[in-house]
N, C-alpha and C positions, 0 to 999 in steps of 0.2 A: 504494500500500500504506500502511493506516493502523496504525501503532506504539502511537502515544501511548496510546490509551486501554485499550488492553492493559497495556501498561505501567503507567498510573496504576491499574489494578483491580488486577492483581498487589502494586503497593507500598502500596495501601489495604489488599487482604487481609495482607499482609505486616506492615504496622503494627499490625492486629488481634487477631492472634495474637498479637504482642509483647505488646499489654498485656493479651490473654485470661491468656498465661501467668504476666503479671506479679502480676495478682489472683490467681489461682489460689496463689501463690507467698505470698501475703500473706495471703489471708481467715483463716489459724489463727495467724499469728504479729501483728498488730496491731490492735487494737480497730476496731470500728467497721464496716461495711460497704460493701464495692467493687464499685461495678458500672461498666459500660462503655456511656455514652453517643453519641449523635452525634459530640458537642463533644469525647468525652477521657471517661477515668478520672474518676468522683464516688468521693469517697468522706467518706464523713459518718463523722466522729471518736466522735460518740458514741454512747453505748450507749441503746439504746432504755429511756425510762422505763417508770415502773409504768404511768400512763395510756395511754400506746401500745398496750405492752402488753393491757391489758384491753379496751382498743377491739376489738384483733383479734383476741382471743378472743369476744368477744360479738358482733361482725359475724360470725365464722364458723360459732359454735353458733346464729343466730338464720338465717341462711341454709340450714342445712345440716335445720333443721327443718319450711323450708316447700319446700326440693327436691326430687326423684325421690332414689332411694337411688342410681341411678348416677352421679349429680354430686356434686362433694365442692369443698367452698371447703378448700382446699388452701393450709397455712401452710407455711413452711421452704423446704429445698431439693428438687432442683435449680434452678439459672437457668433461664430463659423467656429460649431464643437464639433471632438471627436474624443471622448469620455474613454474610449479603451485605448488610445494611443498618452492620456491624460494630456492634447494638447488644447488650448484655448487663446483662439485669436482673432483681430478685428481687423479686417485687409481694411487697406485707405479706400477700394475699390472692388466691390465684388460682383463681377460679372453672374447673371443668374435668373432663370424664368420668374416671370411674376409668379408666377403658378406657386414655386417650389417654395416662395416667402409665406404664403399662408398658413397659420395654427398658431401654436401658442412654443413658447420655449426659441433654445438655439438653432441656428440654422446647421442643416445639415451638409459637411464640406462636401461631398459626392455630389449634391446637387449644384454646387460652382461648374459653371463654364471655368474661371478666370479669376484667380488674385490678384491684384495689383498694388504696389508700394512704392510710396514714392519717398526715399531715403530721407533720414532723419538727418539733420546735422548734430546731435546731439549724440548719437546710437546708431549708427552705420553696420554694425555687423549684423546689427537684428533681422534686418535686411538682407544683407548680402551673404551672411554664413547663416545662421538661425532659421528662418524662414525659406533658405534651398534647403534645409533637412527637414524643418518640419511639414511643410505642404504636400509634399511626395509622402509621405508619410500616414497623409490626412486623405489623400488621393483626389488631390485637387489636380486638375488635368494640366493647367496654364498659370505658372507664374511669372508675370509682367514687374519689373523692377525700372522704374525714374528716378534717375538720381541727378538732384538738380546742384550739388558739389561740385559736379564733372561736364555736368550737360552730356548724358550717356545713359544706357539703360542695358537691360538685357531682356527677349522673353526664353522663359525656360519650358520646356515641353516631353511628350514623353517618356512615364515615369516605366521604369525599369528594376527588374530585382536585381541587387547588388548582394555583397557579404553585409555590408553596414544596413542592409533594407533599402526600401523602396528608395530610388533618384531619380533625377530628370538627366535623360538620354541626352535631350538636344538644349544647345544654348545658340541663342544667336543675337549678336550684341549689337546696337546701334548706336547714332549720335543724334543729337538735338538740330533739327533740322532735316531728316530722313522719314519718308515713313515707315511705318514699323505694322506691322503686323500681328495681333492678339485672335486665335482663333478663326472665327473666317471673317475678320472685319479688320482693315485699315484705313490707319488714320493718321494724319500730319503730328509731327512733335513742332513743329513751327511754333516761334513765339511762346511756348514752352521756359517761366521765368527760374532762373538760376541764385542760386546763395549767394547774398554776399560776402566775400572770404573775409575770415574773421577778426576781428578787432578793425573792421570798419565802420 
């Protein structure tokens, strides 16, 4: 009779939950944004600038004008869970059927077309290492990465078994100014606003 590994999934889901509720506890009482990775609790302190911001507005009005009316590039809440991998996170942009956002609770990452992030100046790896392991993982098909630092991006596409688990097979990297490709819709990075480097 094998114990062990009952036991360690019960105290993984167990540990989960602890810090599902501990975000949950926190996302209205402290700046900044908590989600629940592989590794542990991220939480990026600061507040999304102006350029973030208009990144993900213009990535999602320029998206959402060359889609079907039933997909919607979907900004805000809820979480995009995946409660047996204990990951928990809130893409800047999630491609996704109106259909699939109905009911009550997190949304489910399987029903994502497409993540999209547009890099943090404060937290860059959450992005660029963090979230290429976690979203293969969650079996999101398409991760779209803007990184307005560099004026550059990359999307990442299918996911594949590895030793480490599920990754994305394919990368294909652009610049600001190019269009890029998400799925089966392109669209301009044109005019796409950049960081200003810091201590200006």
């Amino acid at each position: 009779m094998t114990i062990a590994p009952d036991n360690a999934q019960q105290g993984a889901s167990h540990l989960y939950r602890t810090m599902r509720d501990f975000v949950q506890s926190m996302d209205d009482s402290l700046p900044g944004k908590f989600e629940i990775s592989k590794e542990g609790i991220v939480h990026d302190m600061m507040s999304p600038v102006k350029q973030h911001e208009l990144t993900v507005l213009r990535v999602r009005k320029r998206l959402e004008k060359v889609m079907p009316e039933e997909i919607v590039a979907h900004t805000g809440e809820p979480d995009v869970e995946d409660e047996s991998e204990g990951i928990l996170r809130r893409p800047d942009v999630m491609v996704i059927a109106e259909a699939d956002m109905e009911g009550d609770g997190t949304f489910d990452p399987r029903t994502l077309v497409a993540a999209i992030e547009i890099v943090s100046n404060s937290n860059p790896d959450n992005d660029w290492a963090d979230k290429v392991r976690d979203y293969p993982l969650m079996g999101i098909p398409i991760y779209a990465i803007f990184d307005p630092r560099t004026a550059t991006g990359a999307v990442l596409t299918d996911i594949h078994t590895t030793p480490d688990g599920p990754r994305y097979a394919n990368r294909k990297d652009f610049v600001y100014g190019e269009d890029v490709t998400i799925g089966d819709w392109t669209i301009s990075t044109d005019d796409l606003p950049h960081y200003q480097p810091i201590g200006r």
